[in-house]
C-alpha positions as CSV (number, residue, x, y, z in Angstrom):
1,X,-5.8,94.2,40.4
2,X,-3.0,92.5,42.0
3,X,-3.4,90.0,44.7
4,X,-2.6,91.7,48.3
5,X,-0.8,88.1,49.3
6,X,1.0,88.3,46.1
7,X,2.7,91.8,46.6
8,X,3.5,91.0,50.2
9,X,5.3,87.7,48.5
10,X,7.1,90.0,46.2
11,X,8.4,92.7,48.5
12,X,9.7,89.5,50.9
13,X,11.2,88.4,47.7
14,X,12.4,92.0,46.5
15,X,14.0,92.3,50.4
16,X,15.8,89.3,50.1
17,X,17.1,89.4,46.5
18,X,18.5,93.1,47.5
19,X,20.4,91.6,50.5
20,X,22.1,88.4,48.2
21,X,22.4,91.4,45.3
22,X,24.5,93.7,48.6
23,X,26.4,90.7,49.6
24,X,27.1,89.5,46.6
25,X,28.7,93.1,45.6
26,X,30.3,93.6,48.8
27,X,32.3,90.2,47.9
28,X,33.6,91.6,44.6
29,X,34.8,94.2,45.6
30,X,36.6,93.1,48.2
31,X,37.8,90.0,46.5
32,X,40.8,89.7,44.0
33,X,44.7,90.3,43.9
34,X,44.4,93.4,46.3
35,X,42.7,92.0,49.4
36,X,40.4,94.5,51.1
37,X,38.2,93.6,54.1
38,X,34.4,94.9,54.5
39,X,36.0,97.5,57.3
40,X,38.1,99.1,55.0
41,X,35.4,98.7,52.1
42,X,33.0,100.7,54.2
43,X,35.3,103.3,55.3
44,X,36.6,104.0,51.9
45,X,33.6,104.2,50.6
46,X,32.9,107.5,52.6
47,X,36.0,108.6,52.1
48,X,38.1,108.2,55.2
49,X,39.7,105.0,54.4
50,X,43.7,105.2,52.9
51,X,44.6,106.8,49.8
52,X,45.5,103.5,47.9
53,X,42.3,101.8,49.2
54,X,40.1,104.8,48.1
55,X,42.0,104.9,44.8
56,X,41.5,101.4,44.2
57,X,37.3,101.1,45.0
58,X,36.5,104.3,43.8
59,X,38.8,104.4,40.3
60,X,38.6,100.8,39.5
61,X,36.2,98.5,41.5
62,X,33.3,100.7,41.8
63,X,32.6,101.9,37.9
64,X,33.0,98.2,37.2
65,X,30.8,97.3,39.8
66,X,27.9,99.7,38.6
67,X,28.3,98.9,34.9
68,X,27.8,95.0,35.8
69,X,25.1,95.3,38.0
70,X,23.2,98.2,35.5
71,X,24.3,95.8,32.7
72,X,22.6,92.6,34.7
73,X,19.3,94.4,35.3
74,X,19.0,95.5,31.7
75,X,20.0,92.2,29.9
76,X,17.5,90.7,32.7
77,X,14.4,92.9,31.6
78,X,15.3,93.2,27.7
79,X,14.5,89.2,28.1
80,X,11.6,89.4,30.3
81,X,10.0,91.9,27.5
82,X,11.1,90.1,24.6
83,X,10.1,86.8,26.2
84,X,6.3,88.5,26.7
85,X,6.3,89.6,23.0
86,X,7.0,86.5,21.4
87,X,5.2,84.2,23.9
88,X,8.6,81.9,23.4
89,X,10.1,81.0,26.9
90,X,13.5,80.8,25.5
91,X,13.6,84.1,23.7
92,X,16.6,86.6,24.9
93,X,18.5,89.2,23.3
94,X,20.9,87.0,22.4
95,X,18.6,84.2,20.4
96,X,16.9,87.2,18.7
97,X,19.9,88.4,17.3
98,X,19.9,91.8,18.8
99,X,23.3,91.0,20.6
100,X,24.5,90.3,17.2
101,X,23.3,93.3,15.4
102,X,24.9,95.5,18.2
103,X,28.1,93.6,18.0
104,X,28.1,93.5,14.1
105,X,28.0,97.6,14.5
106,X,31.1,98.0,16.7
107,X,32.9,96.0,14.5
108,X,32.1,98.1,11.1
109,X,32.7,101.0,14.0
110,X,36.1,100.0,14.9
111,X,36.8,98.6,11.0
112,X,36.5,102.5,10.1
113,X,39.4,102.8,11.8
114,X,38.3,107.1,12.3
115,X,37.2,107.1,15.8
116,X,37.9,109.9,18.1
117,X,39.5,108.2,21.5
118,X,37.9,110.8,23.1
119,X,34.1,110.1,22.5
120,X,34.3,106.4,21.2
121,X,33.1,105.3,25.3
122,X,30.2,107.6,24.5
123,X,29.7,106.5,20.7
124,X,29.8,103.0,21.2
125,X,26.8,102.3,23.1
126,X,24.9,104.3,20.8
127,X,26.4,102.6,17.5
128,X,25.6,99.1,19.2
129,X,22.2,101.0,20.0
130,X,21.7,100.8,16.0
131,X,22.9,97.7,15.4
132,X,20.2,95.8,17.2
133,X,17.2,98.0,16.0
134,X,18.1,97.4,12.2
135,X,18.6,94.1,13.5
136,X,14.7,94.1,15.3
137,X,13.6,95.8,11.9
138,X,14.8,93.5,9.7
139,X,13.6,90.6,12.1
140,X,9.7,92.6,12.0
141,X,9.9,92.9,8.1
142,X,10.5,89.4,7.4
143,X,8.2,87.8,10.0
144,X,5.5,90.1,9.2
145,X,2.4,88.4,7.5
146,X,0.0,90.4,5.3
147,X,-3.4,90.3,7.0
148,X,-1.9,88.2,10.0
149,X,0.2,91.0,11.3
150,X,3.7,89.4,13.0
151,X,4.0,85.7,14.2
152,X,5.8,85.4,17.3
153,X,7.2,81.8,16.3
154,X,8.3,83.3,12.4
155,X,10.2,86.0,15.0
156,X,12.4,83.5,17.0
157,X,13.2,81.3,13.5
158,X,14.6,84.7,11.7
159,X,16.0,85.6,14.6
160,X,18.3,83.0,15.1
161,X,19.3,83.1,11.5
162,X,19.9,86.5,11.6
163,X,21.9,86.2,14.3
164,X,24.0,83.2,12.6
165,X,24.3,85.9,9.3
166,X,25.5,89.0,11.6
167,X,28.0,86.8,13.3
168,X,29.4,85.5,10.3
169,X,29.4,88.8,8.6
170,X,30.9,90.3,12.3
171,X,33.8,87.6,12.0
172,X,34.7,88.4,8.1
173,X,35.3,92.1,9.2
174,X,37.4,90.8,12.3
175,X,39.8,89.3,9.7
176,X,40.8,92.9,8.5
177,X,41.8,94.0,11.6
178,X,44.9,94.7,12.9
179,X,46.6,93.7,16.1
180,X,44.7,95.8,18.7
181,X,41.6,95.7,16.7
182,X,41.7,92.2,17.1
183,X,42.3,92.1,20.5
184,X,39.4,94.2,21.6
185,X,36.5,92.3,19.4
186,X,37.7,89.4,20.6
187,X,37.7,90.3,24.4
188,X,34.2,92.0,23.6
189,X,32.8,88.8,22.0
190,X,33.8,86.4,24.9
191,X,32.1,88.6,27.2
192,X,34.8,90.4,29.0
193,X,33.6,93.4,31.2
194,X,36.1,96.2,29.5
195,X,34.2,99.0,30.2
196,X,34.9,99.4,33.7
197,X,35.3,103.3,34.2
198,X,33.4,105.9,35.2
199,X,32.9,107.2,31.3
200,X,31.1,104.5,30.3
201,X,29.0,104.7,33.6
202,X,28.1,108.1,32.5
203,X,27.4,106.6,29.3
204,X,25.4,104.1,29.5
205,X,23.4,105.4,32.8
206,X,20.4,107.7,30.8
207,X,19.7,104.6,28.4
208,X,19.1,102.6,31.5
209,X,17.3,105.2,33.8
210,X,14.9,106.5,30.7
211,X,14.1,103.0,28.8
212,X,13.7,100.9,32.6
213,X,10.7,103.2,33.4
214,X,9.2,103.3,30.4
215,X,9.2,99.4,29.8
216,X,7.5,99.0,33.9
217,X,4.7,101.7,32.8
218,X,4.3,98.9,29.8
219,X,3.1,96.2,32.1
220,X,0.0,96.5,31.9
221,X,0.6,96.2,28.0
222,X,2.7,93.3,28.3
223,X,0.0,91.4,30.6
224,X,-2.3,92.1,27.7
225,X,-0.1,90.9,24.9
226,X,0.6,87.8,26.8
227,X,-2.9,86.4,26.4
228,X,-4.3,85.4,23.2
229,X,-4.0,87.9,20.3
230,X,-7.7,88.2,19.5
231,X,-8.7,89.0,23.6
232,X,-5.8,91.7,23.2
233,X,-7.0,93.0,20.2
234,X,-10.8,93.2,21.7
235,X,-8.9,95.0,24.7
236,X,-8.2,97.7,22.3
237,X,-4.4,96.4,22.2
238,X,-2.9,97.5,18.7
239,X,-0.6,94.7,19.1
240,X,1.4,95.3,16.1
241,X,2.2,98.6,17.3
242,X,2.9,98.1,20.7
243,X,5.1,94.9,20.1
244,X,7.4,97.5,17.7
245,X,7.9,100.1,20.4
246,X,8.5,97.3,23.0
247,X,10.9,95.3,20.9
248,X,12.5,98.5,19.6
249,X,13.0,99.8,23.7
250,X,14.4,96.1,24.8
251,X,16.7,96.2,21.4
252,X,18.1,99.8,22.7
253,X,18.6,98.4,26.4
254,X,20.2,95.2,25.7
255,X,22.6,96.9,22.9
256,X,23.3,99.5,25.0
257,X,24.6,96.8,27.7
258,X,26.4,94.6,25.5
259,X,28.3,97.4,24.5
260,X,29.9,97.9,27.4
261,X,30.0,94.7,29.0
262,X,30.8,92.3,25.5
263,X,28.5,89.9,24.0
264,X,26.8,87.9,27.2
265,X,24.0,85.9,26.4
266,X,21.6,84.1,29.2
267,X,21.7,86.5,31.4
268,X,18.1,87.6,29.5
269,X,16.8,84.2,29.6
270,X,17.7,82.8,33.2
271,X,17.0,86.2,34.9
272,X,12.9,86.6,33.6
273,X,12.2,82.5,34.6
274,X,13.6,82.8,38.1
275,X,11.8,85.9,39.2
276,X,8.1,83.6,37.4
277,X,9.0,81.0,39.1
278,X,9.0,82.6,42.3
279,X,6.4,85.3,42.3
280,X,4.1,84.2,38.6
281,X,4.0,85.9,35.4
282,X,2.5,89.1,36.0
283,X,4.8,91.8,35.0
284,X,4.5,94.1,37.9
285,X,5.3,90.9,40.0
286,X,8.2,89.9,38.5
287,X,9.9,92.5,36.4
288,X,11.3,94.3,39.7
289,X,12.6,90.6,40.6
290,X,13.8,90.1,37.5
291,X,16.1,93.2,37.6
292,X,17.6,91.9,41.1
293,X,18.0,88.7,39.5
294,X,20.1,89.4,36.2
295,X,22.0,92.0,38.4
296,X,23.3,89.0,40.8
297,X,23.4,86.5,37.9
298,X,25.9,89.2,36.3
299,X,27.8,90.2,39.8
300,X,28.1,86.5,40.6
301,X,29.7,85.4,37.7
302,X,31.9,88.6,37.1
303,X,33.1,87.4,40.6
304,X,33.8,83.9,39.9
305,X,35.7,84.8,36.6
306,X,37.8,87.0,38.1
307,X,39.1,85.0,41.0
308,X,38.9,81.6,40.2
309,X,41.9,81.1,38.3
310,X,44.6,83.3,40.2
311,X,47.1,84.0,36.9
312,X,44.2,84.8,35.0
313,X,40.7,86.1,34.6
314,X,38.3,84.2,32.7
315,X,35.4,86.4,30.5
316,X,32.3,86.9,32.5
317,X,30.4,85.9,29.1
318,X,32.1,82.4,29.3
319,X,31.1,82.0,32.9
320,X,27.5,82.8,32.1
321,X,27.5,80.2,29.7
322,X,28.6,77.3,31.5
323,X,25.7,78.5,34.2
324,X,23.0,79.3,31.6
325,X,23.7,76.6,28.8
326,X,22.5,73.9,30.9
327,X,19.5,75.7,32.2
328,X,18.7,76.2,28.2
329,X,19.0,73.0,27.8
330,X,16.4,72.3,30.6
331,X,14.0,75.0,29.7
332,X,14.0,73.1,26.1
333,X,12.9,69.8,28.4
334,X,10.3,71.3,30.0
335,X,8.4,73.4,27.6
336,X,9.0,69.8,25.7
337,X,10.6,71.9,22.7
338,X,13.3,68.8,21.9
């Protein structure tokens, strides 16, 4: 049973992280080349604002705004559940080569070169959907011990090497590609926010609306698989089991982001710690803050990237990086891993 003081902490939490997550929003969409102030933001919104100004929010600023924050939220949690399985603090998406595997099926995608323009937005997420669960699957097959059932640690080790061996394999079928080809992988790699219309809203909305429930009705689960193996197994936790659906659901959410928002790492590792840090390692604590908190991590940097450098944008994947490479780096400190 949670502690009455504890939920009171979180919804203060929850209250404020939902304000910064507002304000935060509110500043990117009002930001960049065409200047619009919170008035006209507001009154646009609901439709009574000027034709351009509508145009602008609600064709181009809003279905970006939507897919970053959906796309922060779902990196966020897909680390905070794979973090939980492997018992590894620096777990993410990313380190387990899910991110890879998804990225390593848009590019055989796109390689086929017989896509339909009109249902590759709607495709893609599913494609990159398959990517990281072969990816998981491969990763369970070969850290899976006879009579031990999976090691957590043997996860992480594969992991990064499978990631290394989809990249590598990703970047060989890059060098086939034509102009425009070319151009898009390598926007998509860096982390640039390209699908930023309302199709690939409607897209990738039911993975995020079915898979987000489903994973916060697991946290009972997760609180159980967290502990030792054998008090989870005396719980009547088949952990085996329960870590494949898991894995397999935070596999199909982060894919599912990265493939409309590029390959963005951190996000799934910064997002999980922060929300711990301030509310403890419960999961119906901190998963709700953890949502909040990859969703501003993701606004925030989409923000900076696109108006720091007025001739051009920088990737919002590069941004998270400069912001989440040296927090690695300190996680690695404290959990005394170097």
């Amino acid at each position: 049973m949670t502690n009455p003081r504890s939920k009171k902490l979180q919804l203060v939490i929850f209250i404020i992280f939902s304000i910064l997550l507002f304000l935060a929003i509110t500043w990117r969409i009002t930001a960049g080349d065409y200047k619009m102030d919170i008035y006209t933001f507001f009154k646009s919104l609901i439709g009574q604002g000027e034709y351009t100004d509508h145009l602008i929010l609600m064709k181009f600023r809003m279905p970006r705004m939507i897919i970053v924050v959906l796309a922060g939220m779902a990196l966020s949690l897909s680390g905070a559940v794979i973090q939980s399985i492997t018992k590894n603090p620096l777990a993410e998406p990313g380190i387990l080569g899910i991110n890879a595997g998804g990225g390593f099926a848009i590019a055989v995608l796109i390689s086929i070169g017989q896509v339909n323009p009109n249902t590759f937005i709607y495709v893609l997420p599913l494609v990159s959907a398959v990517g990281g669960v072969l990816a998981v699957t491969l990763i369970f097959l070969l850290s899976f011990n006879k009579g031990r059932g999976i090691s957590p640690t043997s996860m992480i080790l594969i992991g990064v090497g499978i990631s290394t061996a989809l990249s590598g394999g990703s970047i060989a079928i890059i060098r086939k590609f034509n102009e425009s080809q070319t151009e898009f992988i390598s926007a998509w790699m860096a982390g640039s926010i390209w699908g930023d219309e309302w199709p690939f809203v409607i897209a990738f909305l039911p993975w995020v609306i079915t898979i987000i429930p489903f994973l916060f009705l697991k946290s009972n689960v997760l609180n159980i698989i967290n502990t030792h193996d054998q008090l989870a197994i005396g719980l009547g936790v088949n952990l085996n089991a329960e870590r494949i659906v898991l894995l397999i659901s935070a596999a199909f959410l982060s894919s599912t982001a990265v493939a409309v928002v590029g390959s963005i790492g951190f996000v799934g590792l910064m997002g999980p710690h922060i929300a711990k840090s301030l509310v403890g390692p419960r999961h119906q604590l901190f998963l709700p803050i953890a949502l909040l908190t990859g969703a501003l991590l993701l606004v925030v940097s989409d923000t900076i990237g696109q108006t720091i450098m007025s001739t051009t944008a920088i990737p919002t994947g590069i941004v998270v990086a400069i912001i989440g490479a040296p927090y690695f780096l300190f996680l690695m400190y404290r959990t005394k891993s170097i």
